[in-house]
DSSP file (Angstrom, degrees, kcal/mol; ACC not computed):
  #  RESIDUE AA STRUCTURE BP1 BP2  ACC     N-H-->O    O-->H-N    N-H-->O    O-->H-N    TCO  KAPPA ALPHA  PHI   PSI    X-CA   Y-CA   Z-CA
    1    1 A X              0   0    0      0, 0.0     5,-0.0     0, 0.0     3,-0.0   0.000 360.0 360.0 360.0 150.7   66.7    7.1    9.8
    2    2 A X        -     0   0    0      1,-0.1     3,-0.0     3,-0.0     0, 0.0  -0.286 360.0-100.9 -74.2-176.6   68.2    3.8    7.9
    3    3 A X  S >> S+     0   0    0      1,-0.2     3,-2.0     2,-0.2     4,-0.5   0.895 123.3  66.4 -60.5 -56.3   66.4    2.8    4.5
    4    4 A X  G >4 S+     0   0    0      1,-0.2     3,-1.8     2,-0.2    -1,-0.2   0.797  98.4  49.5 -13.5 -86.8   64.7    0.3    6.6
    5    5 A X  G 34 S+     0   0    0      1,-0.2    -1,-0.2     5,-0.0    -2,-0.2   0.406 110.0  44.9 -32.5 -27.4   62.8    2.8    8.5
    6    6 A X  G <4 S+     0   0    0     -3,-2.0    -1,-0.2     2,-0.0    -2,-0.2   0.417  82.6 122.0-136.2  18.2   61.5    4.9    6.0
    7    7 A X    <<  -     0   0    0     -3,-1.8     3,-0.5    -4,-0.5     4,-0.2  -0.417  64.0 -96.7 -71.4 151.6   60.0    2.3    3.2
    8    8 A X  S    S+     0   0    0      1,-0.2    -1,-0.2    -2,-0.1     3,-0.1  -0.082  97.3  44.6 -66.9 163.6   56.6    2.1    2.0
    9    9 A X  S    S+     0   0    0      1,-0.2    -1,-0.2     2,-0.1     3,-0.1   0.456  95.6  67.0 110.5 -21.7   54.4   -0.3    3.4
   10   10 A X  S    S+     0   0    0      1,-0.7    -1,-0.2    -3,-0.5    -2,-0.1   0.460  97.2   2.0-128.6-146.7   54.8   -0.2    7.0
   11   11 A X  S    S-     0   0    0     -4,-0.2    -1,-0.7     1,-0.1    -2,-0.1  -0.318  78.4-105.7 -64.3 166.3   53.9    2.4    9.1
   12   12 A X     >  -     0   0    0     -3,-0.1     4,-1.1     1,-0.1    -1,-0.1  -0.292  35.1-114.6 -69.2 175.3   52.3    5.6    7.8
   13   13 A X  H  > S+     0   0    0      2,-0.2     4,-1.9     3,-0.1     5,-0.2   0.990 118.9  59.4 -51.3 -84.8   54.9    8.8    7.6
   14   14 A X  H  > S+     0   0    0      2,-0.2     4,-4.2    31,-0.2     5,-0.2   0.713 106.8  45.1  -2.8 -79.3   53.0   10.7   10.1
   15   15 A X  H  4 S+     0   0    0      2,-0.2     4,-0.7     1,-0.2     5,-0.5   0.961 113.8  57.6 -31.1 -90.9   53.6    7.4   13.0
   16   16 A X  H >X S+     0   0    0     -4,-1.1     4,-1.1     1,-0.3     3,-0.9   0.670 107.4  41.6   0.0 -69.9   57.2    7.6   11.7
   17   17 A X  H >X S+     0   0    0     -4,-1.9     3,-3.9     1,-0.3     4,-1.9   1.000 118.6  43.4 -67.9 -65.2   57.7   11.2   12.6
   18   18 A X  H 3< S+     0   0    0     -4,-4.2    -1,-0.3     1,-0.3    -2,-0.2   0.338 108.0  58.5 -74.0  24.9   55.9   11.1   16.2
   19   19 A X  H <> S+     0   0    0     -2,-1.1     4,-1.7    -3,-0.9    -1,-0.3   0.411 113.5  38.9-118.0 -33.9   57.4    8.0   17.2
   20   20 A X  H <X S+     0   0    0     -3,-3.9     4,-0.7    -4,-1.1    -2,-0.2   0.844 107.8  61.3 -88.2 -24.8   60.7    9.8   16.6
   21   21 A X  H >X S+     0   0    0     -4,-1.9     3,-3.8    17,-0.2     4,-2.5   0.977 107.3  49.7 -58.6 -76.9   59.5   13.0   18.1
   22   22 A X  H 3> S+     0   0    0      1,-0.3     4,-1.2    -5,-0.2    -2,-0.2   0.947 112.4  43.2 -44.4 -57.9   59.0   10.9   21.3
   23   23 A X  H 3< S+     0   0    0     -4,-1.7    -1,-0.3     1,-0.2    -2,-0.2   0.800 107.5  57.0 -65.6   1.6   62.2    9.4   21.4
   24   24 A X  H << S+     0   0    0     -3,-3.8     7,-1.1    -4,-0.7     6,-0.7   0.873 112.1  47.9 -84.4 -55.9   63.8   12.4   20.6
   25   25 A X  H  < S+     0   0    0     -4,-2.5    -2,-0.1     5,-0.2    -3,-0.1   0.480  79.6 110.3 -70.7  -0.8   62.0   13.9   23.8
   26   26 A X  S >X S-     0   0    0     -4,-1.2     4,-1.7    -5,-0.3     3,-1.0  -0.040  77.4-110.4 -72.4-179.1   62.4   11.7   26.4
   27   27 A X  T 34 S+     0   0    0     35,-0.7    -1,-0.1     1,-0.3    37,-0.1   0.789 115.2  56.8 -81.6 -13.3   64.6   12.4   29.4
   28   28 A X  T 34 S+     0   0    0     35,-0.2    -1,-0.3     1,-0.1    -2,-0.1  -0.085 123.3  23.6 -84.1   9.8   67.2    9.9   28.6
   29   29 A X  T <4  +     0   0    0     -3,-1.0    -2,-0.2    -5,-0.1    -4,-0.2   0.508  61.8 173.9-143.9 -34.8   67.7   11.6   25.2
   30   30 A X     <  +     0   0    0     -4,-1.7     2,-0.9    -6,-0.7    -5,-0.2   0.897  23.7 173.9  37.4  70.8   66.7   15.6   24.9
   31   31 A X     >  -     0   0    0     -7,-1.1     4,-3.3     1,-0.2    -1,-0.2  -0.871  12.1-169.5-103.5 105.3   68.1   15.9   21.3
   32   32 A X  H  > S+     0   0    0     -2,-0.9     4,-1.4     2,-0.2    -1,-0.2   0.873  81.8  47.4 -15.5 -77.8   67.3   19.0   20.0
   33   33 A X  H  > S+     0   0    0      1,-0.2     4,-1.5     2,-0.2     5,-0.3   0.755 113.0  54.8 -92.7 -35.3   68.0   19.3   16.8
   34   34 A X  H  > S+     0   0    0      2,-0.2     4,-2.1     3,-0.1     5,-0.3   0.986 112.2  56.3 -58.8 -54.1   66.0   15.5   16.4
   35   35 A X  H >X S+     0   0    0     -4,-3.3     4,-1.2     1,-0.2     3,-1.0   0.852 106.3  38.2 -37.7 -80.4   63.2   17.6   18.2
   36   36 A X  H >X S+     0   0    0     -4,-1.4     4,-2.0     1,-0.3     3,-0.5   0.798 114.9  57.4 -53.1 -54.5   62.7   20.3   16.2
   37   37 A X  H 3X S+     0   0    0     -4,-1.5     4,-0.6     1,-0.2     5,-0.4   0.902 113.1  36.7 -58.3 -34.2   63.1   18.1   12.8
   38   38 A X  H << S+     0   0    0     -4,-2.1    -2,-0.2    -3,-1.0    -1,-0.2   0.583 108.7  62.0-105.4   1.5   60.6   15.7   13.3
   39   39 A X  H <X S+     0   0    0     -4,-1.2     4,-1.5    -3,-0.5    -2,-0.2   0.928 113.6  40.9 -79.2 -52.1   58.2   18.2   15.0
   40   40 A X  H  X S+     0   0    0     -4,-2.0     4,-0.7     2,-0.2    -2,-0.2   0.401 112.3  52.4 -66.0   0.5   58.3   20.0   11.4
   41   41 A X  H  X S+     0   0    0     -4,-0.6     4,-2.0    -5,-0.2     5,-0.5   0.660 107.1  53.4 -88.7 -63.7   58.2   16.9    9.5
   42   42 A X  H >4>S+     0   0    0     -5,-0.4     5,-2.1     1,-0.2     3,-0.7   0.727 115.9  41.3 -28.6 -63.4   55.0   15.9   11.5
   43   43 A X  H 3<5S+     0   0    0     -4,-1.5     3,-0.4     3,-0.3    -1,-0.2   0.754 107.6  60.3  -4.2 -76.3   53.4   19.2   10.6
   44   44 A X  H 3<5S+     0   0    0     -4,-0.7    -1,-0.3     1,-0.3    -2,-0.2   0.402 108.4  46.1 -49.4 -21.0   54.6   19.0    7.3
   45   45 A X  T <<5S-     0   0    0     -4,-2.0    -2,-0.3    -3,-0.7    -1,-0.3   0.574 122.3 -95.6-103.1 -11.1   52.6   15.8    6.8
   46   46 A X  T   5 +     0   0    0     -4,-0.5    -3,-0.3    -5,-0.5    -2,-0.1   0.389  67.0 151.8 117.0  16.0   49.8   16.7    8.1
   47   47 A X      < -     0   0    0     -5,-2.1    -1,-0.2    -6,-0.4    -2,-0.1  -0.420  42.8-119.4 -81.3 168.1   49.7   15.8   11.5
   48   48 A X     >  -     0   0    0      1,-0.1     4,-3.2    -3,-0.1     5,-0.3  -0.390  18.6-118.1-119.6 139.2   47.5   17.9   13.9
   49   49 A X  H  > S+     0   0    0      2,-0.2     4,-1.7     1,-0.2     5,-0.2   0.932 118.8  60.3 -39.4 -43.3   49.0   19.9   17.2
   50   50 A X  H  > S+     0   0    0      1,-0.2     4,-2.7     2,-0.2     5,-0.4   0.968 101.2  51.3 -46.3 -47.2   46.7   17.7   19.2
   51   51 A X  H  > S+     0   0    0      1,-0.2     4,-3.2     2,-0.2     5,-0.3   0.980 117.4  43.1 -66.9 -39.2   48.6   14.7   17.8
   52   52 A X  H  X S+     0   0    0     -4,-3.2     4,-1.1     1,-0.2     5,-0.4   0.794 107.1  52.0 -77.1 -19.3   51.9   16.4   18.9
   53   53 A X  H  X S+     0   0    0     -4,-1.7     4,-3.3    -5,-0.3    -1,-0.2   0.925 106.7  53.2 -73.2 -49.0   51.3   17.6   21.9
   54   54 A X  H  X S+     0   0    0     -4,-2.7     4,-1.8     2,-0.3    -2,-0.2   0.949 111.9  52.1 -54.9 -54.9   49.9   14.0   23.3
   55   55 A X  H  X S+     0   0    0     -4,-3.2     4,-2.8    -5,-0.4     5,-0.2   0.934 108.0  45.8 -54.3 -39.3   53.3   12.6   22.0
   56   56 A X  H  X S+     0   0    0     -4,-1.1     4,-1.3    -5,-0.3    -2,-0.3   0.955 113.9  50.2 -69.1 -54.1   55.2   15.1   23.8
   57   57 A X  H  X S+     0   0    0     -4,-3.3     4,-0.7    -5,-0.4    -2,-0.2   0.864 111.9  49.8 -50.0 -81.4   52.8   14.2   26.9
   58   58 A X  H >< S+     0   0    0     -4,-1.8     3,-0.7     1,-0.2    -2,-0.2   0.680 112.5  45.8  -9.6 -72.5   53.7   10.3   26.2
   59   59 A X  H >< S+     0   0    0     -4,-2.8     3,-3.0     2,-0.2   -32,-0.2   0.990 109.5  57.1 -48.5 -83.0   57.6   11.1   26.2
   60   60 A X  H 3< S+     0   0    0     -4,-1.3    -1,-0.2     1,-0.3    -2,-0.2   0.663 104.4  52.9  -1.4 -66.1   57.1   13.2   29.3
   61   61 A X  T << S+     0   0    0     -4,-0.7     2,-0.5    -3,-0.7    -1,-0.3   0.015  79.4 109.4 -82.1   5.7   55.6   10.2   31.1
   62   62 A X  S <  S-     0   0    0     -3,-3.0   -35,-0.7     1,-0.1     3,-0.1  -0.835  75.9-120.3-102.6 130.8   58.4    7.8   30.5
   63   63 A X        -     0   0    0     -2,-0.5   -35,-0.2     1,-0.1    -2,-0.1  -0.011  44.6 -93.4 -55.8 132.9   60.4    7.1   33.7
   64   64 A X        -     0   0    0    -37,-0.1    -1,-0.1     1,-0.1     2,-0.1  -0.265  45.2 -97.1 -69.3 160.9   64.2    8.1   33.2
   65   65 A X        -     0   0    0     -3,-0.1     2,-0.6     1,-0.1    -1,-0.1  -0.338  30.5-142.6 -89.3 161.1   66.6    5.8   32.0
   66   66 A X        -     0   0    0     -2,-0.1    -1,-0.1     1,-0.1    -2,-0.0  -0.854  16.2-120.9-120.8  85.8   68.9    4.0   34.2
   67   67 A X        -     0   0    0     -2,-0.6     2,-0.5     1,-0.1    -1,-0.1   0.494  21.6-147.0  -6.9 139.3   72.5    3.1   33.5
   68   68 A X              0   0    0      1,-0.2    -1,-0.1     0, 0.0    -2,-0.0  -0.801 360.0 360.0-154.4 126.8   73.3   -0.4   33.4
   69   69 A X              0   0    0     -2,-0.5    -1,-0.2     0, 0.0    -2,-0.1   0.537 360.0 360.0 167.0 360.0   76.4   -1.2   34.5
């Protein structure tokens, strides 16, 4: 993430992480290795399975993306 992204002040950490978790997961991106990092940073901050699972549900539910072009 830039510097931007990951200053105090803002969002919490937690948001941070599952907001990247989702984009990570969507069908227009499947990045692995983004998965898996920000699933164990979420974790690692304390955020609950519930809270990850719902993101991953969120991400799910967003329509794939459409060249444009």
């Amino acid at each position: 993430m830039s510097d931007s992204a990951v200053e105090f002040g803002t969002s919490d950490a937690i948001s941070k992480e599952l907001l990247s978790l989702a984009a990570n997961s969507t069908l227009a991106q499947r990045y692995k290795p983004g998965f898996v990092l920000h699933v164990k940073n979420a974790l690692h901050l304390g955020a609950g399975g519930r809270a990850v699972r719902e993101t991953l549900d969120i991400a799910a539910a967003a329509p794939a993306h459409r060249c444009v072009g």
